[in-house]
N, C-alpha and C positions, 0 to 999 in steps of 0.2 A: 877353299874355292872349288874343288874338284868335287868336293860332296853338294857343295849346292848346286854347281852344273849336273848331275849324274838327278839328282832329287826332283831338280827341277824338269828337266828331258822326262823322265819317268812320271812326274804328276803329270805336263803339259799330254804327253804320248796314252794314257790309260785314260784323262776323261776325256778328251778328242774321238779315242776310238768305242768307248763307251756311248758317246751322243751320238756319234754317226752310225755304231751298229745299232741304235735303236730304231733309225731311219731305215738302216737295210733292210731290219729282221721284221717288220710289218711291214716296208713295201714287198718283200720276197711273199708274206702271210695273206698281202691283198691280191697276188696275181701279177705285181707290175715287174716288168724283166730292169734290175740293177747292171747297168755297162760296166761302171767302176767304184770303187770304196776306195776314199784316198784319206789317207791320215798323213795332214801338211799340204803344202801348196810347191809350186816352182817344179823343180827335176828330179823328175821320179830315182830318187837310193836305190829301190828294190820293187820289185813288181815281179805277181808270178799270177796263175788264172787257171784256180784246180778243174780239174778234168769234168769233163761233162758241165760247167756251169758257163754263165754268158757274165759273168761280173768279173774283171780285172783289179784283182787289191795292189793299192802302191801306198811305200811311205814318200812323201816326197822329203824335200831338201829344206823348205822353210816350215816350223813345226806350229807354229800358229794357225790352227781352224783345221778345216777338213772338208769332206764334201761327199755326198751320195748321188754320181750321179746317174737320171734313169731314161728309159724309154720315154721320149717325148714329144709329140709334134710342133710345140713353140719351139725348139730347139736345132731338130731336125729332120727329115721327112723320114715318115714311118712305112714300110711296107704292108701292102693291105693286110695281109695275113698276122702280121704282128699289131694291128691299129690295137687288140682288146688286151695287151701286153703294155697300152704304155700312157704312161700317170697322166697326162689331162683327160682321158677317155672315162678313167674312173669315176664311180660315183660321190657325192660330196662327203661322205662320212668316211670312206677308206683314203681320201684325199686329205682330210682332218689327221686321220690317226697317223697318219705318215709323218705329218710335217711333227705334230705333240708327242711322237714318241722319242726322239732324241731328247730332248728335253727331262721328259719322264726318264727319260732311262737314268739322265743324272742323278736327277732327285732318287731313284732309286739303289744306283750305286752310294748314294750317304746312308739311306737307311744301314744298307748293309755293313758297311765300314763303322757306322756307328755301334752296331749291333755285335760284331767280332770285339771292338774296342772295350763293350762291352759285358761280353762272355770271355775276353781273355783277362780282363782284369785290368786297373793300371793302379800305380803308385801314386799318390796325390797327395801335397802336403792337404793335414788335419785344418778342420773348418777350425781353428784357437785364434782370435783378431791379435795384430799386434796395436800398440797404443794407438790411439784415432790423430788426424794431422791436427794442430791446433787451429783453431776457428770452425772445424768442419761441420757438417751436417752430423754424421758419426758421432764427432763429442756433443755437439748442442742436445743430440739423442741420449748421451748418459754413458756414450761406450767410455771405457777408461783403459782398455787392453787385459790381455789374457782370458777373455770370456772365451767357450766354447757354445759358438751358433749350433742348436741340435736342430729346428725347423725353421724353416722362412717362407712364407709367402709373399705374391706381388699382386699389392691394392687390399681388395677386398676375396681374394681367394682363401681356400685352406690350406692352411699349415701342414707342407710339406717335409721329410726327413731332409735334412741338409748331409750328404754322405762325405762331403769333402770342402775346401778351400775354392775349390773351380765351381764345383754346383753355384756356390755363393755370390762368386762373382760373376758368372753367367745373369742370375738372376738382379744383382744389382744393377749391369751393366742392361737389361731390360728396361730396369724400374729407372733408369736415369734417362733412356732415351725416348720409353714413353711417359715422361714425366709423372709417373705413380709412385705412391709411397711403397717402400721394401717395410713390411714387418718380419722381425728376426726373433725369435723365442732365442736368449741367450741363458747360460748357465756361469758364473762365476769360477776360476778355478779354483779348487779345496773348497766348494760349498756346492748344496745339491740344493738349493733356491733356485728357481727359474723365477724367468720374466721375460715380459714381451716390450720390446723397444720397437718405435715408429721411425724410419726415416724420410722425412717429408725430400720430395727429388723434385717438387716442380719451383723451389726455387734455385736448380742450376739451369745454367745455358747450355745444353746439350748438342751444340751443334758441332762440336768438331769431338769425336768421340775419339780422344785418345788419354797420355796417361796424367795428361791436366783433370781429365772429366773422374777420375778417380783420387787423386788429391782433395779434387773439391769436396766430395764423398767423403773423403777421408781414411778408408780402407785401402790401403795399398798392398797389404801382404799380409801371411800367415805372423803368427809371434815366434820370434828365437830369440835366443839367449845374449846378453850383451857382453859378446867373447867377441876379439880382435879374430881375423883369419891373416893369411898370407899378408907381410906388409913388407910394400914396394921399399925398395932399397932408394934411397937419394928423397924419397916423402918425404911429409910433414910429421907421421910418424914416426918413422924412423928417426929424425933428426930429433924429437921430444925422448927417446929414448924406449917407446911401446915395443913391445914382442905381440908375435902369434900367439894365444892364449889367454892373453889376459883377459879379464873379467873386469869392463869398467861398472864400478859404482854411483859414482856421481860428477857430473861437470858442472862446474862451478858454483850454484847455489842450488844443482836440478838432480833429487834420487831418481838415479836410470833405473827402469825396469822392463826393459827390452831393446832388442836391435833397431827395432823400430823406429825407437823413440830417440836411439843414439844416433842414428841417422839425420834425422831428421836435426836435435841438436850441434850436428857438425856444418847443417847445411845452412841454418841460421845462424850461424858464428860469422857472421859480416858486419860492418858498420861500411854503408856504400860499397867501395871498391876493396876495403881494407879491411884485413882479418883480426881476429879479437882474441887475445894470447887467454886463457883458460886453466884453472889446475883443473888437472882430474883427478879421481880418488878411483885407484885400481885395486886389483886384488892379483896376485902373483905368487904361487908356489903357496898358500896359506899364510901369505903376508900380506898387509895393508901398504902400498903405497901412494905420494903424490907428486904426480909428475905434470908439470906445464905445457900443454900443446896450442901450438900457432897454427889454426889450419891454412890452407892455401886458398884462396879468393879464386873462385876458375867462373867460365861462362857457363852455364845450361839452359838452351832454348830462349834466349834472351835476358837472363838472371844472374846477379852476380850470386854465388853461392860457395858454402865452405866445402873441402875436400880436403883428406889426411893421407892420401895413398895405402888406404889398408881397406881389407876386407873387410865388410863388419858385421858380426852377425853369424849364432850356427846355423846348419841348413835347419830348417821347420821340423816338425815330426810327421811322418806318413802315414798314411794310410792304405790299404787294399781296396778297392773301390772296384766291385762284379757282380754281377749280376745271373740270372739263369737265364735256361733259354728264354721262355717265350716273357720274361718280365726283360732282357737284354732287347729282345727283336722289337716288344712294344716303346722302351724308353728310346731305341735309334726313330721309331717314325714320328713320336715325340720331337725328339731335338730334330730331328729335319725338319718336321713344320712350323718349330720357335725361330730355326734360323730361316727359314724361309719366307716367315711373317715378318720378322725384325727387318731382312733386307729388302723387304718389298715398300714396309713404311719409312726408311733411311734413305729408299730411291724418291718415295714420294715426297717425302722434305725436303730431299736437296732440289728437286725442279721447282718446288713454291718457295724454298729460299728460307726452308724453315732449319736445316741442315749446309755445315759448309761443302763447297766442291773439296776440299781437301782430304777427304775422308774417300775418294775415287783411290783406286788402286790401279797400277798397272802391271805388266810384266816384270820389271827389274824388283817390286816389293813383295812380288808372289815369290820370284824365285829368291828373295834372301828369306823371305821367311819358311820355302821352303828346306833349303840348307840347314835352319836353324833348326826345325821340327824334327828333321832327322838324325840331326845330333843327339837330339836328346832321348832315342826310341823310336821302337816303331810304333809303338801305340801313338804317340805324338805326332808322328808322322801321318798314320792312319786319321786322325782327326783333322789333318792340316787338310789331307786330301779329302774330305766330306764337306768340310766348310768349302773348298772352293769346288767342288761338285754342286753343292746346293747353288751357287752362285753364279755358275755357268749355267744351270739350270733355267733357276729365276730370271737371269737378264736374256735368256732366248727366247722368253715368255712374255715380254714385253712387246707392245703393239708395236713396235719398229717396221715399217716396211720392209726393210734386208735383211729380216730375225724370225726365226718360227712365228715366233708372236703376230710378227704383221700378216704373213700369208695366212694365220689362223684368221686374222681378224676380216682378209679380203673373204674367207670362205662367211664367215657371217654375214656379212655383206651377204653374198650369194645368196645362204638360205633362208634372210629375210625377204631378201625381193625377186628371187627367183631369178638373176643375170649373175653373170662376173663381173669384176672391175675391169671397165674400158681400159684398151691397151693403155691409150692418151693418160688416162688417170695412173694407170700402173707405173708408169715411165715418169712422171711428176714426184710419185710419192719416195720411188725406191732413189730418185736423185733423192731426196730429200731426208729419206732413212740414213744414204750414205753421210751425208752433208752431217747428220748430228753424230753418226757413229765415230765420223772422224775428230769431231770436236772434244767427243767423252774421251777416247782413247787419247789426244792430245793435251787433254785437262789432268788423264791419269799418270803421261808418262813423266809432266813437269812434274807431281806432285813426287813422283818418285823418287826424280834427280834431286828434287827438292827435300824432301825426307832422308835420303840416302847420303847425301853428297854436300849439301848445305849447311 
């Protein structure tokens, strides 16, 4: 709990003042005098106001937003001598850059964080598929498990290196939400045969992109070995007699050949509500044995499904996954502008209703999954913070009247017709910017409790 408050403070607190020192540091570059930089809202924690500058920095007390505020005559009356000091005096292109560069500066902090993540290296289980789910797209394609993916492209691209198990599912999770086919260059393992398999993705429903929309798929994870881990005391395992280690072979009439696929057969051992007793055929110490398991019938996401209370499965095999510099610096502005394209078309379905609202995120899912990310590394962590860098980024960018976006959009206005947006008009739109901000934010915080708590 302490890790993902401390994780989460520190994501919310570094892209906040990222966005907002983009705002100061080109208003400071256009001439406009900045009063205060405030990271957070409510009662200023800390405030101090180095010497010689007219800008007061304060964190406040509530850590959500932030704010740049500057010399302005809508705001407050400006002394004659200071009127060429202060932001509506300026001209429309230094008024532009001002509002676009917080925003920018997001998008720019993923580059970079992509780019470190990139040049430091991370661990990554190996692109090796584990068995495809049955019915899926994945099997109807011909996967059967243990290939190793070496390229894949998305649609009618070229066949790119596939470096890891994430590159792959990056790219799937593309080709599912733009309904294009994923071609994957597989290799079989113990044979140096390749082949190129098609997975047609525009007959899933993509609208709620979670981990249904990869079941459907049929690729949920790397292949491991179908070894027992830690198993819960008072289980179904337990009580069948399994240890840590074993090596299952076969359930019931089915040769296992991965975690995956053991998985998957524990979790269809139901008959409705009622569990379906099973031999299995283990391997232990260099012995064959057969032992009978009754899984336990439990709920997932509205499914009756089987569970044994053991781990299952070794960890996958790794990878090193790095890059040099400037092939590291090119693939971060890369992945910043796949995820920034991805979330700009995910906004544009969910408002024609082509995507569900449940896929909105709020504050309580950022901060558990920032907790989580940082459990796992800081490399994972540094990714957590880029993806939601790009995302702070993109949604300021959007036409909203109470978002960069909109004030961009009033300047266009401007320099098509040569006026500003009437007070009357300005005063209509920005209630009305408020009106939807509060609804997304409202849409995101059920889904949370909803996700989280449900």
């Amino acid at each position: 709990m302490l890790l993902t408050i401390v994780a989460f403070v520190v994501a919310l607190g570094l892209l906040i003042a990222v966005h907002e020192y983009g705002h100061y540091r080109v208003a400071v570059a256009c001439g406009v005098k900045v009063l205060r930089f405030s990271v957070g809202f409510g009662r200023p924690l800390l405030r101090w106001q180095p010497k010689g500058s007219p800008t007061e920095f304060v964190i406040g007390a509530f850590p959500l937003g932030g704010y740049v505020r500057m010399l302005d005559e809508r705001e407050a009356p400006v002394e004659p001598h200071e009127r060429h000091l202060a932001f509506n005096t300026q001209p429309l292109k230094s008024r532009a850059a001002i509002v676009a560069a917080g925003p920018l500066a997001n998008l720019l902090l993923a580059v970079l964080l992509y780019s470190v993540v990139n040049w430091n290296g991370v661990q990554e289980p190996k692109a090796v598929l584990a068995s495809p789910v049955a019915g899926s797209i994945a099997q109807s394609a011909g996967l059967r498990g243990g290939e190793l993916v070496e390229r894949a492209a998305l649609g009618s691209d070229e066949l790119e290196e596939v470096r890891s198990f994430e590159d792959l599912r990056w790219l799937l999770t593309r080709s599912a939400l733009e309904g294009d086919r994923a071609r994957l260059e597989v290799r079989p393992q113990g044979s140096s045969a390749v082949r190129e398999l098609v997975l047609d993705m525009s007959t899933i429903d993509s609208r709620e992109a979670d981990a249904q929309l990869f079941r459907k798929i049929g690729i949920l994870g790397p292949w491991t070995r179908p070894v027992l881990g830690e198993v819960m005391p008072q289980g179904a395992a337990a009580r069948a007699g399994l240890r840590q280690g074993d090596v299952v072979l076969r359930v019931g009439a089915t040769d296992v050949v991965d975690g995956q696929q053991l998985r998957e057969l524990i979790r269809q051992s139901v008959k409705g509500s009622a569990s379906v007793t099973q031999p299995w055929r283990i391997e232990r110490g260099g012995q064959t044995l057969m032992v009978d398991v009754t899984p336990e019938a439990q709920t997932d996401q509205g499914a009756t499904v089987g569970r044994i209370g053991a781990y299952v499965g070794t960890p996958p095999e790794f990878v090193t996954v790095d890059y040099g510099f400037f092939e590291g610096a090119w693939a971060g502005v890369v992945k910043t502008w796949d995820v920034s394209v991805l979330t700009l078309r995910m906004m544009g379905r969910m408002v024609i209703g082509e995507a569900s609202l449940k896929n909105l995120s709020g504050p309580l899912t950022i901060a558990d999954y920032a907790g989580r990310s940082a459990s796992l590394g800081i490399s994972q962590y540094l990714v957590f913070l880029a993806l939601i860098s790009v995302s702070l980024g993109v949604l300021n960018l959007l036409p909203l009247p109470v978002l960069d976006g909109g004030h961009l959009m009033y300047y266009l206005w401007e320099g098509v017709t040569g006026k500003g947006v009437s007070d009357a008009w300005m005063e209509r739109l920005q209630r009305g910017g408020v009106a939807v901000l509060i609804l997304m934010m409202s849409i995101a915080l059920f889904n949370d409790v909803t996700r989280l708590f449900g």
